[in-house]
C-alpha positions as CSV (number, residue, x, y, z in Angstrom):
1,X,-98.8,69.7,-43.9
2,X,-98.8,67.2,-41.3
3,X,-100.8,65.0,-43.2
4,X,-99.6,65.2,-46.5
5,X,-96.0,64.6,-44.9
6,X,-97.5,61.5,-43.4
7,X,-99.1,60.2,-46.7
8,X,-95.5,60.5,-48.6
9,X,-94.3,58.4,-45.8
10,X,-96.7,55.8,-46.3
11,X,-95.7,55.9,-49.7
12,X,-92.7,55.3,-49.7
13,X,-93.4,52.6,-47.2
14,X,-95.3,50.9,-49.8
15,X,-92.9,51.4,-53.0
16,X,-90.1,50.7,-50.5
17,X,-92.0,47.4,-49.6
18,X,-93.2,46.1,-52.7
19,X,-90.0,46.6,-54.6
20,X,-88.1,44.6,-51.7
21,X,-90.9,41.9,-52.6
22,X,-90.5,42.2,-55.9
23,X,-86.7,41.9,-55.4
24,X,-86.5,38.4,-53.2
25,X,-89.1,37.0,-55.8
26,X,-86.7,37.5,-58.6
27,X,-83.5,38.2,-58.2
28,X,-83.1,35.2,-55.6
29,X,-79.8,33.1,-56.2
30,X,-79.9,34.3,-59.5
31,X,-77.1,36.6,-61.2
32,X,-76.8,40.4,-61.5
33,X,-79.5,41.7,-64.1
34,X,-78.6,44.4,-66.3
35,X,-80.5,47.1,-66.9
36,X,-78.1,50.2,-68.2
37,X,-74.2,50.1,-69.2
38,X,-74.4,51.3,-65.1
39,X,-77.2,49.6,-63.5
40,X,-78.1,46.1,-62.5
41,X,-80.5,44.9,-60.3
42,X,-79.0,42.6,-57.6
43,X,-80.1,41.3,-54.2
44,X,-77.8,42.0,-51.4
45,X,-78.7,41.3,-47.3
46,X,-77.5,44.0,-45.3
47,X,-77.4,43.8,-42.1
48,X,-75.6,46.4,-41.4
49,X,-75.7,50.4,-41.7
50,X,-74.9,52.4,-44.8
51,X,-72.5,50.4,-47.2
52,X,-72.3,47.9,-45.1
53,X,-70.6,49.5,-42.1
54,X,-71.0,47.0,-39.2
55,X,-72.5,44.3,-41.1
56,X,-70.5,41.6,-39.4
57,X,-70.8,42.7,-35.9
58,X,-72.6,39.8,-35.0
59,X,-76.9,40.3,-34.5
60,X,-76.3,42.9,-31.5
61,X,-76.6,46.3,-34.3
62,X,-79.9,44.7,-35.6
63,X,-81.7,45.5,-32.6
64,X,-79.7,48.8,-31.8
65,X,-80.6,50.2,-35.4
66,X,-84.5,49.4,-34.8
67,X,-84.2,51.0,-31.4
68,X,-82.3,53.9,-32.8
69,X,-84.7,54.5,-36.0
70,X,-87.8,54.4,-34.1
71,X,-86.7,57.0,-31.7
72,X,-85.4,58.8,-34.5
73,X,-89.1,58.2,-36.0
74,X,-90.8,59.5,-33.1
75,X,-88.7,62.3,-33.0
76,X,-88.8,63.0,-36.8
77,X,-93.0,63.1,-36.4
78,X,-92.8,66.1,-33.4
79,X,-91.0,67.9,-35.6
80,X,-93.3,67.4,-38.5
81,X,-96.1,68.7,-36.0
82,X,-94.2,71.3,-35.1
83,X,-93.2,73.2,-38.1
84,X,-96.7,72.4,-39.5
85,X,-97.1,74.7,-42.8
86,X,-94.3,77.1,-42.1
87,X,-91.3,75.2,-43.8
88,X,-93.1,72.9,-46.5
89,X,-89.7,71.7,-48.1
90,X,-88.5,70.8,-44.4
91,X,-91.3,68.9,-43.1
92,X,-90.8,66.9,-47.0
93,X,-87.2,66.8,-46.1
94,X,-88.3,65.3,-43.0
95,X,-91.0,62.9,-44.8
96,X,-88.9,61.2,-47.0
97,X,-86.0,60.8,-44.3
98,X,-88.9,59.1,-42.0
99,X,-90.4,56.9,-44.8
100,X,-87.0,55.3,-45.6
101,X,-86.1,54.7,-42.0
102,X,-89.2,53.1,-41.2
103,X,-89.1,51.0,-44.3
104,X,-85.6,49.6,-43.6
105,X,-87.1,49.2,-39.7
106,X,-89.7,47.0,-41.3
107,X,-87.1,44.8,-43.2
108,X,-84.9,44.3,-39.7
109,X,-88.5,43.2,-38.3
110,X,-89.3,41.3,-41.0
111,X,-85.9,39.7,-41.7
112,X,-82.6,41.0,-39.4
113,X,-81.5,42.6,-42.7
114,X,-82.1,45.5,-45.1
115,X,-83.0,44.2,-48.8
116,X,-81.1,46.2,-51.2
117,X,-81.3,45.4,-55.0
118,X,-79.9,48.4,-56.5
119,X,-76.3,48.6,-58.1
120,X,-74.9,51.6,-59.6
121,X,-71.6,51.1,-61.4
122,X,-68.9,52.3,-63.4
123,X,-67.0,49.8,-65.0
124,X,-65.8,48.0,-62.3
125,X,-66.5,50.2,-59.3
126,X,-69.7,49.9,-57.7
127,X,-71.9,52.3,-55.2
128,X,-72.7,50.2,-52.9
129,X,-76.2,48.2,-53.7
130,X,-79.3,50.3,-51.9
131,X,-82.9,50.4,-52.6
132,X,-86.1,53.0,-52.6
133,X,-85.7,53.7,-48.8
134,X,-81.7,54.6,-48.5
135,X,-83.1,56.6,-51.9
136,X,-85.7,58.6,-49.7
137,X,-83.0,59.2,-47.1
138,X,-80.5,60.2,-49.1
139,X,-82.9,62.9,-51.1
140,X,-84.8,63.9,-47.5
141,X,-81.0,64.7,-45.9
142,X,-80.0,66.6,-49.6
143,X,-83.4,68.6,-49.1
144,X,-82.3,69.5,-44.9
145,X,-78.9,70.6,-46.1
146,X,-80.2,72.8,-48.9
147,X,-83.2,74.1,-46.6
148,X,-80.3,74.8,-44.0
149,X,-77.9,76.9,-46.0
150,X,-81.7,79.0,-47.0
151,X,-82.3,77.5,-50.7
152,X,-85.9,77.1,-51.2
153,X,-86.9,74.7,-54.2
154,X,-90.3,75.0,-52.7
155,X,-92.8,76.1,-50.4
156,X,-92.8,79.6,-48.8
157,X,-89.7,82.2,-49.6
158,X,-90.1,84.2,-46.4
């Protein structure tokens, strides 16, 4: 299970990093895109947390987020080690939470900001913009929190 945890985090690494790619190329000084009645496509630099908490804290979280992710990382792969094949839908909780860390990681490496491109709206209320990685972690914590409370979508029903 190690392994195939691994290979969805390099996955999502990949889809993570080409769609940012894809993003700067196209939607660079250029206006919203629509897509759906409630979804554009639209470039925002965040260099900040989740909705842009701390995003004008001056450089400093940059460096604490990387630090802070990668221990998280190194912490996420013992655990996948550890629960080997006995919780599949936890170690793939744990997957997708560690392939969209390390994919915004690579962003603050690459560029002291996370790429987002995608807005979610309803009329004139928006989510605030995110992208494939703050998608993996936001479906990897759903998964812990519904493994936690005993739901199992998949894997073994002990």
């Amino acid at each position: 299970m190690v392994i195939i945890g691994l290979a969805l985090v390099a996955v999502i690494i990949v889809a993570d990093q080409i769609t940012k790619s894809l993003a700067l190329e196209h939607l660079f000084n250029k206006p919203p895109i629509e897509v759906l009645p409630f979804f554009n496509l639209v470039l925002v630099f965040n260099s900040g947390a989740a909705f842009g908490f701390l995003n004008d804290a001056g450089g400093w979280q940059n460096i604490f987020f990387i630090v802070v992710a990668s221990a998280v990382g190194i912490g996420i792969i013992i655990a996948l080690w550890r629960i080997g094949t006995h919780n599949p839908q936890m170690s793939i909780s744990l997957s997708l939470i560690l392939g969209g860390a390390m994919g915004n990681v690579i962003d603050r490496f690459r560029y002291g900001y996370v790429v987002d491109f995608v807005d979610i709206y309803y009329k004139h209320w928006h989510w605030p913009a995110f992208n494939i990685a703050d998608a993996a972690i936001a479906i990897g914590a759903i998964l812990l929190v519904i493994d936690s409370i005993g739901w199992k979508l998949f894997g073994r029903r002990d």
